[in-house]
C-alpha positions in Angstrom: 7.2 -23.3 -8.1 8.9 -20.0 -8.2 8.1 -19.2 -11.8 4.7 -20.2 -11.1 4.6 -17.8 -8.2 5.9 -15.2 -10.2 3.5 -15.4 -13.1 0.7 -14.7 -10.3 2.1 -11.7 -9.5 2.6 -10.2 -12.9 -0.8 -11.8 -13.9 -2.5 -9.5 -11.3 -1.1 -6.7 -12.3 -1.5 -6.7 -15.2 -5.2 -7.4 -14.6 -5.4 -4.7 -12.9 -3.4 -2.3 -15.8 -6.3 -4.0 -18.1 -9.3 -3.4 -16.0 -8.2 0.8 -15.6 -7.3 0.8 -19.2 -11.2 0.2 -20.1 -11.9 3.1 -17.7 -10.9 6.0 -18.9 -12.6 8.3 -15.9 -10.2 6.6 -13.8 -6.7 7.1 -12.2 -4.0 4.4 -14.0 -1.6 5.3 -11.3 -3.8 7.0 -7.9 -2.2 9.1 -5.4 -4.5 8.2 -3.0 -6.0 5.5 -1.2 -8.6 5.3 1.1 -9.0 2.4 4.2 -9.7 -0.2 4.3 -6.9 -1.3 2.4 -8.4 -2.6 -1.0 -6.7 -6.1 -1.5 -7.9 -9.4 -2.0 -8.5 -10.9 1.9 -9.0 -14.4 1.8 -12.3 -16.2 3.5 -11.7 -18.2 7.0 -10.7 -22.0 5.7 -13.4 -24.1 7.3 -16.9 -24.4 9.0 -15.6 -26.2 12.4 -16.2 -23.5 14.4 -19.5 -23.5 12.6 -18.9 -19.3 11.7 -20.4 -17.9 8.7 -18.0 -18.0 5.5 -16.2 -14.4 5.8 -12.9 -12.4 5.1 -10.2 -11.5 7.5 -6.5 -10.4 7.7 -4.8 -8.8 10.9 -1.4 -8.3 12.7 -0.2 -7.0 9.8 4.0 -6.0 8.8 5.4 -3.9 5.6 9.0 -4.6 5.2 10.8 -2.8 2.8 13.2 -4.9 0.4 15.2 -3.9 -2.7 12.9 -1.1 -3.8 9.6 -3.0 -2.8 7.3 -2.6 0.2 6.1 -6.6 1.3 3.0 -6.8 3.1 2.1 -9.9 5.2 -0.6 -10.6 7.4 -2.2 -13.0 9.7 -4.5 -15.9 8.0 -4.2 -14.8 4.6 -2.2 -17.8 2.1 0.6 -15.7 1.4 1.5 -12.1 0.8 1.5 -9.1 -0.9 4.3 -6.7 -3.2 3.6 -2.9 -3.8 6.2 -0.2 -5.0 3.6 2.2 -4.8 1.9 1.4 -1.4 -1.7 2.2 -4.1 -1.6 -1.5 -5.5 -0.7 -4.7 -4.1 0.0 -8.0 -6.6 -0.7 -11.0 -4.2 2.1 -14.2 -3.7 0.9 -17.2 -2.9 3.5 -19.7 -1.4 3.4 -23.1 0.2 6.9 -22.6 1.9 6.0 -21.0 4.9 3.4 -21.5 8.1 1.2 -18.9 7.0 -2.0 -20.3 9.6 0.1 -19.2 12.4 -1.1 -16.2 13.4 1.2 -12.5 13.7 4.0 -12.9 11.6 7.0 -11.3 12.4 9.4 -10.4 9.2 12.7 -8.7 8.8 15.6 -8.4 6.6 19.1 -8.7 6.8 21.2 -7.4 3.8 20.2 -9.2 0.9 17.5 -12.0 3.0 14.1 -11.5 4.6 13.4 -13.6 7.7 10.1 -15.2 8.9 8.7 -16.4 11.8 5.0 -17.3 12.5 3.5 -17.0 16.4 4.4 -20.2 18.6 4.5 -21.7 21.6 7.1 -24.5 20.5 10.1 -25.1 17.6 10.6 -21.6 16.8 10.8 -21.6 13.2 12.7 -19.2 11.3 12.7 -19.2 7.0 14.0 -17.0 4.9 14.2 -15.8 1.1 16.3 -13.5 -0.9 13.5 -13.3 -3.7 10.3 -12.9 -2.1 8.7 -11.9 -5.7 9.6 -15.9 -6.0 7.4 -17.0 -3.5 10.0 -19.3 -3.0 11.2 -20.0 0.7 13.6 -22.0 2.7 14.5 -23.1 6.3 16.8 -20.6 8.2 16.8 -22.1 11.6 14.9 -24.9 12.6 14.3 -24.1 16.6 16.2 -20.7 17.9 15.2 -22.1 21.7 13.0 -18.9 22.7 10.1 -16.6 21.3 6.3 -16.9 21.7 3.4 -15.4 20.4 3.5 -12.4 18.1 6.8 -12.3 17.5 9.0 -9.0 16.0 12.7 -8.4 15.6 14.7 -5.3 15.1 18.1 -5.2 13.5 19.8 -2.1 15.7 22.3 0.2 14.0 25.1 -2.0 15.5 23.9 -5.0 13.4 22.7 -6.3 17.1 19.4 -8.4 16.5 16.6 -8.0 19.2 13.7 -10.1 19.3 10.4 -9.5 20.7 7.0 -11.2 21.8 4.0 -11.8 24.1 0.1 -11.9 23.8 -2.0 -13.2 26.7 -4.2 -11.6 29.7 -2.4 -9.3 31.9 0.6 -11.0 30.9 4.5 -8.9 30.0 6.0 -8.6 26.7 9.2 -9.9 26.6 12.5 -9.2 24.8 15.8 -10.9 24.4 19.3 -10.7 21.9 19.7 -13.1 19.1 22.8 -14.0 17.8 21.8 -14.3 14.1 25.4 -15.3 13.1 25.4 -18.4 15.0 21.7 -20.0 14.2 19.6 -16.7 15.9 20.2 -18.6 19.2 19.1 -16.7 22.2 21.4 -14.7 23.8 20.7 -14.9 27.8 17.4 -15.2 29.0 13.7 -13.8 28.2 13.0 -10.1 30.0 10.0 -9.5 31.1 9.8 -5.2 29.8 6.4 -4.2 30.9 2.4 -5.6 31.0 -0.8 -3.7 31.8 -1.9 -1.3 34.3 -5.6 -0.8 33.6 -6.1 0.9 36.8 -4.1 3.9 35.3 -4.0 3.4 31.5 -7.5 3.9 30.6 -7.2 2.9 26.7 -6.0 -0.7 28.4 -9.3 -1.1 29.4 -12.0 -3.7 27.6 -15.4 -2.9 26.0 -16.1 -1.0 22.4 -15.4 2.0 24.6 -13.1 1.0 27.2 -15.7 0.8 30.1 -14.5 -2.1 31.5 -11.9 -2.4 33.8 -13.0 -5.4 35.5 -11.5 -8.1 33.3 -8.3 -9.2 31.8 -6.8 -6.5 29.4 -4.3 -8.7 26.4 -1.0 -7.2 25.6 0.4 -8.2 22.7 1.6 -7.6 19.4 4.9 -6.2 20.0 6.8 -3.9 17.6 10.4 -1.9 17.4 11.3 1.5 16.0 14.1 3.9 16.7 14.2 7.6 16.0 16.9 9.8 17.0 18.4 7.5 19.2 15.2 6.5 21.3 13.5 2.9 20.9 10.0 2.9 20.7 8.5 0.0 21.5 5.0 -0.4 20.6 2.1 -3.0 21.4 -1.6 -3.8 21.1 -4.6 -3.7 23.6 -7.1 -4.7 24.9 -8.6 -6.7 22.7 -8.8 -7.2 18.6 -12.7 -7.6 19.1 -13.5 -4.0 20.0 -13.7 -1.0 17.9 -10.8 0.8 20.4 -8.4 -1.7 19.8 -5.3 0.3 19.6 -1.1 0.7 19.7 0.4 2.3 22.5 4.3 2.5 22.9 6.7 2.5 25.7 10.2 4.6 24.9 13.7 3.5 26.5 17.4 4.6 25.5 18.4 0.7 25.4 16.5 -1.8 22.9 16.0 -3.9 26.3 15.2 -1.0 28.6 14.5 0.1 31.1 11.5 1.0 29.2 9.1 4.0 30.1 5.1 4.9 29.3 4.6 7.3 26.5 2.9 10.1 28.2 1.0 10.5 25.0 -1.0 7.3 24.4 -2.1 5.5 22.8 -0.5 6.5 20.0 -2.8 4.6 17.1 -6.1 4.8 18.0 -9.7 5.2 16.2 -13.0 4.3 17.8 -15.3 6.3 15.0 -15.8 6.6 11.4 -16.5 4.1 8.6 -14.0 1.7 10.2 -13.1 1.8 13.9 -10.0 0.1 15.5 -6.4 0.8 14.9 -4.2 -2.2 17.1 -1.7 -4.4 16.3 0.1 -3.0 13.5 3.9 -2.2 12.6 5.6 1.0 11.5 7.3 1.7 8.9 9.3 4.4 6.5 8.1 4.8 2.4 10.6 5.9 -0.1 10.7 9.6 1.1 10.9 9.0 4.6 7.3 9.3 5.2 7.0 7.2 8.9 3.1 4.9 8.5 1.6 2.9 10.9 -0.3 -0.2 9.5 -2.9 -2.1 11.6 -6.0 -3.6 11.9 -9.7 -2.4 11.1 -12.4 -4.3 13.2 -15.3 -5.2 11.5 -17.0 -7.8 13.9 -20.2 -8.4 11.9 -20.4 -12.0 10.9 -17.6 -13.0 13.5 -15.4 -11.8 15.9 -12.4 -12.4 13.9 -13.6 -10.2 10.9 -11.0 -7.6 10.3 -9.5 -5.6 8.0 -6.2 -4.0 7.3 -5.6 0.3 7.5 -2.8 2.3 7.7 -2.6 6.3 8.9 0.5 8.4 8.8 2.8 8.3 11.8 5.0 11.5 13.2 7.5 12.1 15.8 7.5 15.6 17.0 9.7 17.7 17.8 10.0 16.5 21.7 10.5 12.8 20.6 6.6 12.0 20.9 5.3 9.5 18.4 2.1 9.6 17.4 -0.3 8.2 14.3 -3.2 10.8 12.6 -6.6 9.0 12.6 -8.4 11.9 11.6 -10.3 11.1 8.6 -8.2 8.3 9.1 -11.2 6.1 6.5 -11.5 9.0 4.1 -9.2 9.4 0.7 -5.3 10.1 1.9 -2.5 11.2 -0.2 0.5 8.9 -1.2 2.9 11.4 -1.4 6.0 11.7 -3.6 7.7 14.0 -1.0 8.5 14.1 2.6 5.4 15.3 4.8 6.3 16.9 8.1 2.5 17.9 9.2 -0.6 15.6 9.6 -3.2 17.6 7.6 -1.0 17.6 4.8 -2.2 13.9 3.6 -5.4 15.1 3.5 -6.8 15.8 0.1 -9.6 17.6 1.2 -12.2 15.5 -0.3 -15.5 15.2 1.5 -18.2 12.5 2.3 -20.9 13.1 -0.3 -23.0 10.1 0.7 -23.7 10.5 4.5 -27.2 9.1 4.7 -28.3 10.1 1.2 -31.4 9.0 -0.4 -30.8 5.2 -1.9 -33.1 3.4 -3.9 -32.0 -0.4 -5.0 -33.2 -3.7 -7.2 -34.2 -5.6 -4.1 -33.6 -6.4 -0.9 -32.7 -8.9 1.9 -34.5 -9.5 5.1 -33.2 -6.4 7.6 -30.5 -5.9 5.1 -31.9 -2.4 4.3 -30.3 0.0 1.7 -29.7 2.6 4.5 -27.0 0.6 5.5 -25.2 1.2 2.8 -25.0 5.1 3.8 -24.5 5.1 7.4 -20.8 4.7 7.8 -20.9 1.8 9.8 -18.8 -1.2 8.4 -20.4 -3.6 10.6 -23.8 -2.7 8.9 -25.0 -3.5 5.0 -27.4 -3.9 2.2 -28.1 -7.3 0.8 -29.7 -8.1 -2.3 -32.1 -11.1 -2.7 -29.6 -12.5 -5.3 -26.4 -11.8 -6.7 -28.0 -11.7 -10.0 -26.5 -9.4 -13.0 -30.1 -7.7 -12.3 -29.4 -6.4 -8.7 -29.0 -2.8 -8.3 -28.2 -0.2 -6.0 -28.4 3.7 -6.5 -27.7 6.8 -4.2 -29.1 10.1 -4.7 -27.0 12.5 -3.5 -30.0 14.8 -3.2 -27.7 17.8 -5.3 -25.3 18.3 -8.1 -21.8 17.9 -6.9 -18.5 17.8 -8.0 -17.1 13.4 -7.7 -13.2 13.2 -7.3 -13.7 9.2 -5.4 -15.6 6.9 -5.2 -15.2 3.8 -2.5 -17.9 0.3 -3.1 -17.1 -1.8 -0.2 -18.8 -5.1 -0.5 -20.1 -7.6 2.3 -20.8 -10.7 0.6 -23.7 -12.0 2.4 -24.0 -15.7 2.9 -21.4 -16.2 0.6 -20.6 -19.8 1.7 -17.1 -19.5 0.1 -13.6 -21.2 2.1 -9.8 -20.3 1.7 -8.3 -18.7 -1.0 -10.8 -19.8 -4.2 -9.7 -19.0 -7.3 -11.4 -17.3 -10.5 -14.2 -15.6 -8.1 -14.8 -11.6 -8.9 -16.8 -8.8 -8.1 -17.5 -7.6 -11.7 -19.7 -4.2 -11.9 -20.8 -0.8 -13.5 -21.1 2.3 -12.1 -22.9 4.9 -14.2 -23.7 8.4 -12.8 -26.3 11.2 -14.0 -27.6 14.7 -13.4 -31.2 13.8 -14.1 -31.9 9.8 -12.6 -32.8 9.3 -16.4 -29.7 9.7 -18.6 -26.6 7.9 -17.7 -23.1 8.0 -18.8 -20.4 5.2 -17.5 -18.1 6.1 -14.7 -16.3 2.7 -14.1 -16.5 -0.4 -15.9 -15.7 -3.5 -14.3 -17.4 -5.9 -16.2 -14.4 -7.4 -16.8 -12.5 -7.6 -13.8 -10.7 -10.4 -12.6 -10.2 -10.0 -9.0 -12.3 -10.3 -6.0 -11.1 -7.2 -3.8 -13.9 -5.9 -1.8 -12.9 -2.4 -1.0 -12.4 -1.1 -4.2 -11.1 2.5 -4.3 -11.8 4.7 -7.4 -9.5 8.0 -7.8 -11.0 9.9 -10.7 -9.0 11.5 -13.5 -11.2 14.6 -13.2 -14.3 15.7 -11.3 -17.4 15.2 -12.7 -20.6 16.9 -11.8 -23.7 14.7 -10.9 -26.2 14.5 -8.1 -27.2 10.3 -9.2 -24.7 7.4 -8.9 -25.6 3.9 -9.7 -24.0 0.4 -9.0 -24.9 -2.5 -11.5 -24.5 -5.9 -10.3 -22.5 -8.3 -13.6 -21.2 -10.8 -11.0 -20.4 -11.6 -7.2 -18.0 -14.2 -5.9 -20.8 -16.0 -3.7 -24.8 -15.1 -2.3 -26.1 -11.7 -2.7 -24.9 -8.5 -4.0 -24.1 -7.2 -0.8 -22.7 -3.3 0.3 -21.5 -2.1 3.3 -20.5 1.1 2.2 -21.4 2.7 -0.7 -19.1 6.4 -0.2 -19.1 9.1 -2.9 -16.0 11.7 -1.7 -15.5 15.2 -3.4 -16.5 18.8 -3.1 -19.5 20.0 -0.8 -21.9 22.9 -1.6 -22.4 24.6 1.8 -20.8 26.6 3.8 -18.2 25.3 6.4 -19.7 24.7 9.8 -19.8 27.5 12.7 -17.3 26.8 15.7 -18.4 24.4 18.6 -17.7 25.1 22.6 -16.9 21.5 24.2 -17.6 21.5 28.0 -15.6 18.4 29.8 -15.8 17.0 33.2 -13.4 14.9 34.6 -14.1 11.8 37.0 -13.0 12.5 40.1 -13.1 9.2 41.4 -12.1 7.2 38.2 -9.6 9.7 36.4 -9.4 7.8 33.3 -13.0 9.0 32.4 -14.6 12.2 31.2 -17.7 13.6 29.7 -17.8 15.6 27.3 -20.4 17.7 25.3 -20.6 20.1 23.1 -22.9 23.2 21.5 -24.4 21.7 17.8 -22.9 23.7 14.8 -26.1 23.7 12.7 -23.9 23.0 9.7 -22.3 20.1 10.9 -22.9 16.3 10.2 -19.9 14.9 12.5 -17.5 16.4 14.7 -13.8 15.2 15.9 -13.6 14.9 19.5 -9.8 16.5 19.9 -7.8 16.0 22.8 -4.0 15.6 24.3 -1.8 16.6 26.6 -1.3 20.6 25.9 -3.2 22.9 23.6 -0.8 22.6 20.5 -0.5 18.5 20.9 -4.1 17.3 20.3 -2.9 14.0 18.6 -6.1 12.0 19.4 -9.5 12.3 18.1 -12.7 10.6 17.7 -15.1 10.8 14.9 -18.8 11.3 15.7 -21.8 12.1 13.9 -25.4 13.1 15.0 -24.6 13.5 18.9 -23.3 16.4 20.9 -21.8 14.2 24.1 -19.3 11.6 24.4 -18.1 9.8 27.4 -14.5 8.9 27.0 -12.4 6.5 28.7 -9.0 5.7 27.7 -7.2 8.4 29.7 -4.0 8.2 31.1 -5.4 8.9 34.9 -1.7 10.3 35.9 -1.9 13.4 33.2 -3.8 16.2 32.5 -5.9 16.8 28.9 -7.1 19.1 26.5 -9.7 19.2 24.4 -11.2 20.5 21.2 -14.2 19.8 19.0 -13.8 20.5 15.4 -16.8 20.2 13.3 -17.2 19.1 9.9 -19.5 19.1 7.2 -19.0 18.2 3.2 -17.3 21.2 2.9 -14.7 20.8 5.3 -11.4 20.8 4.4 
């Protein structure tokens, strides 16, 4: 089975190496991506809960072993390699319980650990080849754990394991001996649960307005940074676009542990694609800290989610925090260390905001304007996925490209479980005129079925027309959700905003906010922290000047800020 495994891997990269060698506009090796993460999710397994056939993967963890970063994820068949972080080869494996949900992976010296979320027999298997996809049983029942489970190997070579995910209920954390069978070491400690009286962003709702129901507090995970254990965890619920990570800091890996007074610290409600809870964190090669997570898309089920991952600092005080700011636009990989946020920011623009699109055909109330209004939750469906379904975008001026992102929706695709030899194979031509067209991409050829496929161009090119020809979907229509065109805007930067807030007096985990338009703008960040200089949160809007927010801490005082932006921005 191993070699088997093995040839998969290699297999998809090297499709991938084949597919950019027959496009010559495009990046062989990008250094940048752009969320959602573009790999190959896999489609729910069944109909019993009588759901529409769609993609997920959640909860996710990037361990880094022997020179490779390893990617796992809830509900996905098996896992993913990257040395680059740009392009993941996918490992399928039959050795492990990959339908439990929230993995929690580790390594010890030359082994990486594994344990799936459980009530009961808490299983542990390990590997010391994961390319292999070859796995066997560590420990058959350490005698403790639950639900999202996460360990964390402490300088000392003491092993820490942690867990919990339920309403209003603690997470819990307890010592393992992993030289004598990862038995428990004492009993469970209950370390901290909810307070959604005080922590607004632990409230439920797309935008936190309720505070009447239970709040869940789960997905535990461990870092430590100069000395200080950081113990992070998801709420209120994976459903709503403000899912999000806050953290709780102690001196001990036990505690006592204490409330961030920044938080939460991964958190996106706006943009292309909202949420940013339940994730891990994690150092690349140059000691570049990132937080992965998950995207909610919530459109054909409440499951639907999608993986992202936004870069992660400590500052100089000890405060961790995560940049979401154009968290879902094109981000650098860099070869370097990065010590300030804006730095991973290319400065590449959204071209495509509600442009002009004209397609071959279309589905019911899935209009073409969907395909332009930066809302994953929303898209475009052909009447077939025919090789003779179309879509176009006119981006109403001649600009210069640097990216281009076609994220697909697959509507009605009535496809189960990991299927093999399905694709998304496509052109993309683009044009100054609408009339004479030269190719961009070809991917005619491809052999994979990602659906948030990221283009980094070699070069700019100039053109005002972009066009997407259907060859071949994996199931149902030709279907877009976002059709985004990045680069270099024409006008002027916008003019400076004045943001007015008012504070709840009775409920001080609420504010309203508005702001003065800046007549150049299409969107504006909604800025705001805990002093003038630490700003660390943000919300994307576009075409509104008020915002109520309410995921406040209701014991601290704020700042706040509106930036606007435009395709110029930078």
């Amino acid at each position: 089975m191993s070699n088997l495994f093995k040839i998969m891997a290699v297999a998809c990269i090297s499709c991938l190496m084949n597919c950019n060698m027959q496009t010559k506009e495009i990046e062989s090796i990008p250094t940048t991506f752009c969320n959602p993460i573009d790999i190959s999710y896999r489609f729910c397994l069944g109909q019993e809960d009588k759901d529409p056939s769609r993609r997920e993967a959640a909860d996710p963890v990037i361990v880094t072993f022997k020179g490779q970063y390893y990617l796992f994820a809830s509900k996905s068949g098996g896992y993913w390699s990257s040395d680059d972080l740009a392009t993941w080869a996918f490992i399928e494996t039959d050795d492990l319980p990959l339908e439990k949900y929230a993995p929690g992976v580790f390594a010890i010296g030359d082994t990486i650990y594994y344990m799936g979320s459980s009530r009961s027999n808490y299983t542990l298997h390990k590997t010391t080849d994961p390319q292999s996809g070859n796995w066997e049983l560590a420990a058959k029942d350490i005698g403790c754990g639950g639900w999202d489970p996460d360990f964390f190997l402490d300088d000392d070579k003491r092993l820490y394991m942690y867990w919990g995910s339920g309403s209003d209920t603690y997470i819990f954390g307890i010592e393992l001996d992993y030289a004598n069978d990862f038995k428990c070491i004492g009993e469970p400690i209950a370390l901290f649960k909810p307070d959604r009286t005080n922590n607004g962003w632990e409230r439920r709702g797309d935008n936190n307005e309720d505070d009447s129901s239970g709040t869940y507090n789960e997905g535990a995970f461990m870092n430590k940074h100069n000395g200080k254990y950081y113990l992070q965890y998801a709420t209120p619920g994976t459903q709503f676009k403000i899912y999000a990570d806050g953290v709780y800091v102690a001196d001990n890996p036990l505690g006592p542990f204490v409330l961030q007074a920044h938080n939460p610290i991964s958190f996106k409600p706006g943009g292309y694609i909202p949420g940013a809870g339940h994730g891990s964190t994690f150092a690349d090669k140059y000691g570049n800290y990132w937080h992965i997570t998950s995207g909610v898309v919530r459109d054909k089920q409440a499951f639907e989610r999608r993986l992202v991952m936004y870069p992660t600092f400590f500052d100089e005080e000890g405060v961790m925090y995560c940049n979401t700011k154009f968290g879902d636009y094109p981000m650098l990989l860099p070869q370097k260390k990065i010590t300030k946020p804006d730095d991973f920011h290319p400065g590449w623009m959204l071209l495509s905001y509600k442009k002009d699109v004209t397609v071959s055909s279309s589905l019911d109330e899935k209009v073409a304007e969907n395909m332009v209004d930066e809302n994953i939750r929303t898209y475009w469906a052909a009447q077939s996925g025919e090789s003779s379904e179309w879509a176009s975008i006119d981006l109403g001026e001649e600009y210069l490209v640097r990216a281009i992102q076609l994220n697909f929706a697959e509507h009605n695709a009535q496809l189960y479980g990991r299927v093999s030899g399905i694709k998304h194979r496509y052109s993309i031509d683009y044009s100054s005129d609408g009339k004479a067209w030269q190719s961009l991409v070809d991917q005619s050829k491809s052999e994979t079925d990602n659906t948030h496929n990221y283009f980094q161009l070699n070069a700019p090119v100039s053109c005002r027309y972009i066009r997407v020809n259907n060859k071949e979907v994996p199931g149902g229509s030709f279907a877009i959700s976002g059709l985004r065109v990045f680069g270099d805007g024409n006008e002027d930067h916008p003019g400076p905003s004045k943001i007015v807030s008012s504070r709840d007096k009775e409920d001080k985990c609420s504010v309203k906010l508005s702001w003065t338009k800046s007549e150049n703008a299409i969107g504006y960040h909604i800025k705001f922290g805990l002093s003038p200089d630490k700003l660390y949160n943000n919300v994307m809007v576009f075409d509104t000047t008020s915002y109520q927010l309410n995921c406040l801490n209701a014991s601290e005082e704020y700042f706040f800020d509106i930036e606007p932006f435009n395709e110029s921005s930078d």
